[in-house]
C-alpha positions as a Markdown table, in Angstrom:
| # | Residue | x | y | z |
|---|---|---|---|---|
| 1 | Unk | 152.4 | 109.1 | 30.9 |
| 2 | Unk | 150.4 | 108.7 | 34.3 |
| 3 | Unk | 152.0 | 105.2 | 34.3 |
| 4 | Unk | 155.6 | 106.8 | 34.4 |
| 5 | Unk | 154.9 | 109.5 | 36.9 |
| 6 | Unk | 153.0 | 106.8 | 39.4 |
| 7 | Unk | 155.7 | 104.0 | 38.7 |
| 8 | Unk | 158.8 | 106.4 | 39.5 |
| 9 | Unk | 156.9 | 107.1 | 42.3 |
| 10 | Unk | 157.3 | 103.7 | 43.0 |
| 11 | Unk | 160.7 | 102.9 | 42.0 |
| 12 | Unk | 161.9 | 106.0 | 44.1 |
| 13 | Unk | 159.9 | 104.7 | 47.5 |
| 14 | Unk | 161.5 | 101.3 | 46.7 |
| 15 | Unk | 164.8 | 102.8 | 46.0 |
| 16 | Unk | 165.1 | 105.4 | 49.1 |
| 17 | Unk | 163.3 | 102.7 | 51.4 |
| 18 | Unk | 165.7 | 100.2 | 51.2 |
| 19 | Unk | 168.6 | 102.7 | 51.1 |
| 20 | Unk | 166.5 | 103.5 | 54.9 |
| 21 | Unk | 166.1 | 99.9 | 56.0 |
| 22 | Unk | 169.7 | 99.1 | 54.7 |
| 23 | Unk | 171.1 | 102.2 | 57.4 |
| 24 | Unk | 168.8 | 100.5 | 60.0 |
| 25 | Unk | 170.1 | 97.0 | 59.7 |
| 26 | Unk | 174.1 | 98.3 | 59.8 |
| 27 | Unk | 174.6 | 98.6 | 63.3 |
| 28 | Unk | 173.2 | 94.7 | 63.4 |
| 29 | Unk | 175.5 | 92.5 | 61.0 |
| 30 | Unk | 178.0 | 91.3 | 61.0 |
| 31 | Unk | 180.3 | 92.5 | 57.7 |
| 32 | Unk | 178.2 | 95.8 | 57.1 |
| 33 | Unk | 180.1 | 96.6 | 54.0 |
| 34 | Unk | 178.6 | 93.6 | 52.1 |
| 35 | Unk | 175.2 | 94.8 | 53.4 |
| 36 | Unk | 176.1 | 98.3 | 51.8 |
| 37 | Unk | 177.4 | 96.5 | 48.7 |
| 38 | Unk | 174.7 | 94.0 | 48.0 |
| 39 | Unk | 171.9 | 96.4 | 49.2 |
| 40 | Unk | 173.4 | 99.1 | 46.6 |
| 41 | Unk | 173.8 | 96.8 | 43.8 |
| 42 | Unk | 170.0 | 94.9 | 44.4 |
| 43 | Unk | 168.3 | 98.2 | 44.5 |
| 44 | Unk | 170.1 | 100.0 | 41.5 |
| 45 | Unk | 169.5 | 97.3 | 39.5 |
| 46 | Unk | 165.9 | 97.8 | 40.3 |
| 47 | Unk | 165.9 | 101.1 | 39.9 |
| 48 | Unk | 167.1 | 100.7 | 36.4 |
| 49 | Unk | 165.3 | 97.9 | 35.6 |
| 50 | Unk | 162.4 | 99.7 | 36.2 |
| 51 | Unk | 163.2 | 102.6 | 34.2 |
| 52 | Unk | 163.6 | 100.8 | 31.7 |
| 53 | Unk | 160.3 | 99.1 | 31.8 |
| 54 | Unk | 158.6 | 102.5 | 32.0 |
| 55 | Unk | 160.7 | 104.0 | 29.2 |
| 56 | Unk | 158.0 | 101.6 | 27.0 |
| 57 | Unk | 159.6 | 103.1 | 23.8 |
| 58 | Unk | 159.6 | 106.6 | 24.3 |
| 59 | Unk | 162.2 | 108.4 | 26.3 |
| 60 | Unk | 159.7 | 111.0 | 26.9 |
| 61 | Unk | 158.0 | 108.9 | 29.3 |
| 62 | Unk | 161.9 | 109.1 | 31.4 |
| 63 | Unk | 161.4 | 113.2 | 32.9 |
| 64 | Unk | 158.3 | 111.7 | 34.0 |
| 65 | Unk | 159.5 | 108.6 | 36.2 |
| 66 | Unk | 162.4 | 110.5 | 37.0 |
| 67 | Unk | 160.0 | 113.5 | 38.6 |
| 68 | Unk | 158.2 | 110.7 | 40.6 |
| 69 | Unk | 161.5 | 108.8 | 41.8 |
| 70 | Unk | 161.8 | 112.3 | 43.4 |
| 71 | Unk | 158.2 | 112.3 | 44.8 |
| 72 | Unk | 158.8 | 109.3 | 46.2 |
| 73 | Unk | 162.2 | 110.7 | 48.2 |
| 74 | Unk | 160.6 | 113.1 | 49.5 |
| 75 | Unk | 157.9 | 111.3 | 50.6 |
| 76 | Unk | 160.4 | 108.8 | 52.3 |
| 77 | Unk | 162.5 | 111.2 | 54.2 |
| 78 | Unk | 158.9 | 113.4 | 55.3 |
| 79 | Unk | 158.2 | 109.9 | 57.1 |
| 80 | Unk | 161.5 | 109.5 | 58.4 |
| 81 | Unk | 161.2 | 113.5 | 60.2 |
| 82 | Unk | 157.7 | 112.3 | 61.3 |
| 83 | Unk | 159.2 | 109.5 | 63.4 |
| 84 | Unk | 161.7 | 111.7 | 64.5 |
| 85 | Unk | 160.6 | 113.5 | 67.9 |
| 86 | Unk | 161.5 | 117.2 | 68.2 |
| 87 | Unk | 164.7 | 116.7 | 70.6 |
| 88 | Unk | 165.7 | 114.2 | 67.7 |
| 89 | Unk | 165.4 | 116.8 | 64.8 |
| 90 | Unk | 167.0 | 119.8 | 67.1 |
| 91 | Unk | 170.0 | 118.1 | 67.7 |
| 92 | Unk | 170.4 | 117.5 | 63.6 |
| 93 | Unk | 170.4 | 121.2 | 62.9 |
């Protein structure tokens, strides 16, 4: 069960880090919409890749990832606010 909690974990920095580094890139290319698609489709398919992998038989073990894909959000954007400098976050609220 630890294996589910740490590998959502995983997944869910994977998944909400390259939906980051996808944003970041945007501005750069040249058709951002295939960026957007491809990046969407590549991590999804990850995502639920990996789910299924850590599923190992019992859907029990699926709370469990899912709990740590949401660790792993939140751990994401908390790194994303740290970058951010105070003017940055004041202007957001």
């Amino acid at each position: 069960m630890a294996i589910a909690l740490f590998g959502g974990v995983f997944l869910g920095v994977l998944f909400f880090g390259g939906l980051l580094l996808t944003v970041r890139l945007l501005v750069r290319v040249r058709y951002p919409t295939v960026l957007m698609l491809g990046s969407l489709l590549l991590r999804l398919g990850i995502l639920l890749g990996g789910l299924y992998l850590l599923k190992d038989g019992s859907y029990l073990n699926l709370p469990l990832a899912l709990l740590g894909i949401l660790i792993g959000r939140f751990l994401i954007v908390s790194k994303v606010k740290q970058q951010q400098g105070p003017d940055e976050m004041r202007q957001e609220g």
